[in-house]
C-alpha positions as CSV (number, residue, x, y, z in Angstrom):
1,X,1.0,-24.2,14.6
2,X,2.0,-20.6,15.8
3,X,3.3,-20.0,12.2
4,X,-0.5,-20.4,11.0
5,X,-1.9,-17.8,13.7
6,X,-1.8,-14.6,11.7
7,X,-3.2,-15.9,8.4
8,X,-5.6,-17.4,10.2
9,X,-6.5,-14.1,12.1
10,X,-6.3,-12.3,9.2
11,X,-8.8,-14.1,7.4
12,X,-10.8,-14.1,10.4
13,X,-10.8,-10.5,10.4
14,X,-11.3,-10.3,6.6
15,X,-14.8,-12.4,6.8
16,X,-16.1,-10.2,10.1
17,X,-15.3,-7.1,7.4
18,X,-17.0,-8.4,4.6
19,X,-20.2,-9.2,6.5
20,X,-19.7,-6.0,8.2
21,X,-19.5,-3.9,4.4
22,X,-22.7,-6.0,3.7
23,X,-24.9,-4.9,6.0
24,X,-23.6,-1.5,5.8
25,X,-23.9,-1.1,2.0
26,X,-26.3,1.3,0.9
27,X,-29.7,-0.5,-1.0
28,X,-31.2,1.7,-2.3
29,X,-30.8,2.3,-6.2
30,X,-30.5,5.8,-8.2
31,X,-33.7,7.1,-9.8
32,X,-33.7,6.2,-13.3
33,X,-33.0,9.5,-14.1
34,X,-29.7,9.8,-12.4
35,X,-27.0,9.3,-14.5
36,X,-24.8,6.0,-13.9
37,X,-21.7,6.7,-12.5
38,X,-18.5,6.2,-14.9
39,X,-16.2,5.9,-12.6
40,X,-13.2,3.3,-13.1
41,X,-13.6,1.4,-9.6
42,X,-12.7,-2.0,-8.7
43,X,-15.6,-4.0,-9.4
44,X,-17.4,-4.1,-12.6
45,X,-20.9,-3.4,-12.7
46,X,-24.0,-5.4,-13.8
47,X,-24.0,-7.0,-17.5
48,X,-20.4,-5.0,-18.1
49,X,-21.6,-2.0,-17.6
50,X,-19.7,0.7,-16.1
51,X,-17.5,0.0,-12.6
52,X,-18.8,0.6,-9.7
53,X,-17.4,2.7,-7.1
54,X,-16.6,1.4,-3.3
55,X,-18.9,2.7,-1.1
56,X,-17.1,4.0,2.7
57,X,-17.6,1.1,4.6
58,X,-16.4,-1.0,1.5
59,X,-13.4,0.4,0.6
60,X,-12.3,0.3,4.5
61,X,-13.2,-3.2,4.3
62,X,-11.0,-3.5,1.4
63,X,-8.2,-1.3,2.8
64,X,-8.2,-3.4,6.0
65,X,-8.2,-6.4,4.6
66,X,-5.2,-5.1,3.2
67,X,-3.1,-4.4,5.5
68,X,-3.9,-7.7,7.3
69,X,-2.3,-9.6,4.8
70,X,1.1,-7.5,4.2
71,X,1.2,-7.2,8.1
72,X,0.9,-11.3,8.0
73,X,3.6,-11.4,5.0
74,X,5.9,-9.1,6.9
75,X,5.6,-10.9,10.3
76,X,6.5,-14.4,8.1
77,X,9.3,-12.8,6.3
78,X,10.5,-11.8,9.7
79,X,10.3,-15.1,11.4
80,X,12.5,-16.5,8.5
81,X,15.4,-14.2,9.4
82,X,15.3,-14.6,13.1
83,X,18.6,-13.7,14.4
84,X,19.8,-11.9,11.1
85,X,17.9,-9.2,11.2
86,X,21.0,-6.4,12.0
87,X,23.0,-8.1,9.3
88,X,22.7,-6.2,5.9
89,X,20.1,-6.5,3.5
90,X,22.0,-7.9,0.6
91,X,23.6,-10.6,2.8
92,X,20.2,-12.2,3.9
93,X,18.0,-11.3,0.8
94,X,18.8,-11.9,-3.0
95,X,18.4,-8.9,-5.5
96,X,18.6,-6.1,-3.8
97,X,19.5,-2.9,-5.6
98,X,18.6,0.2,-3.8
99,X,18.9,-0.4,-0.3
100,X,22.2,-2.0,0.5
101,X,23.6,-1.5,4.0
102,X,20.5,-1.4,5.1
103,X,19.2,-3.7,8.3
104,X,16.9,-6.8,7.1
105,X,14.5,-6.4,9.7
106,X,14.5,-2.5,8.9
107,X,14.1,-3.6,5.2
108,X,11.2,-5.7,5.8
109,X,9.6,-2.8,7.8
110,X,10.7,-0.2,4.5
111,X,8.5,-2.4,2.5
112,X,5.6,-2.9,4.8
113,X,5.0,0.4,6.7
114,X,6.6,3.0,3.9
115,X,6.0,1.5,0.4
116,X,3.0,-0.7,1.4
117,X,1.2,1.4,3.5
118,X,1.8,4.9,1.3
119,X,0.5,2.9,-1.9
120,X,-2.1,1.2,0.0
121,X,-1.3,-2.5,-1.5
122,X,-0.2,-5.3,-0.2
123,X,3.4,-7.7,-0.8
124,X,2.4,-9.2,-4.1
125,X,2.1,-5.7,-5.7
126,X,5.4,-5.9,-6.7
127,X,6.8,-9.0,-5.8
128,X,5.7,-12.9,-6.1
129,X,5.8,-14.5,-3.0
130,X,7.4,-15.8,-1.2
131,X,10.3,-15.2,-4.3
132,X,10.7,-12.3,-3.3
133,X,14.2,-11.5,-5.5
134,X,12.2,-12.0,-8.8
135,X,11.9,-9.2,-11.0
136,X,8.7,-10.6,-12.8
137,X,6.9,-7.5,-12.0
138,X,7.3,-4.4,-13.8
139,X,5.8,-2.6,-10.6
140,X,8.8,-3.5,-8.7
141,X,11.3,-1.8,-11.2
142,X,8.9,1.4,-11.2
143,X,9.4,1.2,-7.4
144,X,13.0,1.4,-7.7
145,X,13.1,4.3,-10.0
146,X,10.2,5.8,-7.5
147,X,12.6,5.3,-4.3
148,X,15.4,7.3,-6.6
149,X,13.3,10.1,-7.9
150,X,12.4,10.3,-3.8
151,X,16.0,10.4,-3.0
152,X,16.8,13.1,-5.7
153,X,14.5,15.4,-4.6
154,X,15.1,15.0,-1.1
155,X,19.2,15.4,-1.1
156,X,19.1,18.0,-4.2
157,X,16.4,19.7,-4.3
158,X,14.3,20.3,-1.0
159,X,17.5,20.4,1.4
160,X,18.4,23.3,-0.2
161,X,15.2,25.5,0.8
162,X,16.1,27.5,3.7
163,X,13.9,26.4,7.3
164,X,13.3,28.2,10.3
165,X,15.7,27.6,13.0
166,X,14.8,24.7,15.0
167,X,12.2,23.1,12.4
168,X,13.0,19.8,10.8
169,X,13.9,20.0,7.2
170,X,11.1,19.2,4.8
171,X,11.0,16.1,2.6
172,X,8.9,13.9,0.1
173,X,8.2,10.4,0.5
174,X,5.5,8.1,-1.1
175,X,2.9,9.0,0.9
176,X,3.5,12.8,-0.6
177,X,2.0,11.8,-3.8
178,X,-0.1,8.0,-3.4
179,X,-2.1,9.2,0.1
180,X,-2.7,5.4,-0.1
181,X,-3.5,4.9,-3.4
182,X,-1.2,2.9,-5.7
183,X,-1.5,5.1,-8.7
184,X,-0.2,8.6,-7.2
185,X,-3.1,11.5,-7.5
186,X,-2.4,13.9,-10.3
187,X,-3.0,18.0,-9.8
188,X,-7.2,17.4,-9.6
189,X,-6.5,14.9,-6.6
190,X,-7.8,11.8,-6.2
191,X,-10.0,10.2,-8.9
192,X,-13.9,9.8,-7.9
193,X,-14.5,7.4,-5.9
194,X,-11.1,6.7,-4.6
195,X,-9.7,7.0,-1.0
196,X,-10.6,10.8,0.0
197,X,-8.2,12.9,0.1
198,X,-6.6,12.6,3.7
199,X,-7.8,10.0,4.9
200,X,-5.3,7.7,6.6
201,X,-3.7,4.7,4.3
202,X,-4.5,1.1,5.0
203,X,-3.4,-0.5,8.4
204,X,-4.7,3.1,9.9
């Protein structure tokens, strides 16, 4: 029964947040005049027209709902390795390749808190749960070569630019370039109607 409690709260909590986005979206239409957005968003719009962008309240809706269930995922995934979790990655999960030696439990937080949260998504992303060692997606090998390029920089590159005395070294993580978003933002930021630029990813 206890195993049920998140899902069921998180679907709880996704229902409240759709009725919520509901009442909050905006009814009003544009004047004929005004110009349709283009914008690629998540939803398409009426007869297959051009997609329509997430309004605010929306697109927190969305990002909450989010987090919700990769905050569920991670707390089963947990529960499965209860009284494992300071023994090595690779010896309690299959298939891992880039973070060996590292704690499970600290794994599973990795994947929730730093890839999850700085790309916005949630577990099935990159993996198929609950098998979680297939390589099905190609999002998960992009990941990978992500968490490398990361590395790089970090241990050749921006540890070599001198610091003040006393300041903690600078480095890059995914949040540098996603800001929540799963596609990272090019040099013109974020893409219309996307999260705004610094505004806190989901589970914020």
């Amino acid at each position: 029964m206890t195993d049920r409690i998140p899902a069921v709260l998180a679907a709880t909590s996704a229902i409240v947040m759709i009725a919520y986005a509901c009442a909050t979206a905006p009814t009003t239409n544009p004047p004929p005049s005004q110009p349709q957005p283009s914008v690629q968003g998540p939803f398409p719009g009426p007869m297959g027209g051009p997609r329509i962008p997430l309004t605010d309240s929306a697109r927190r809706v969305r990002d909450s709902v989010t987090a919700a269930r990769r905050d569920s995922g991670a707390a089963n995934v947990l529960r499965s390795i209860a009284g494992r979790e300071n023994q090595p990655a690779e010896s309690v999960f299959k298939n891992i390749k880039i973070l060996k030696g590292v704690p499970a439990g600290r794994l599973v937080n990795i994947m929730n808190n730093g890839f999850g949260r700085s790309l916005g998504v949630s577990c099935g992303f990159c993996h198929v749960p609950p098998k979680w060692d297939l390589d099905d997606k190609p999002e998960k090998n992009t990941a990978r070569l992500m968490f490398a390029m990361v590395q790089t920089i970090n241990r050749d590159y921006i540890a070599k630019v001198p610091v003040d005395s006393g300041s903690p070294p600078p480095m890059v993580n995914c949040m540098t370039c996603h800001r929540g978003m799963p596609k990272p933002m090019g040099s013109g930021g974020p893409p219309p109607g996307a999260r705004p630029a610094g505004a806190p990813p989901s589970g914020d």
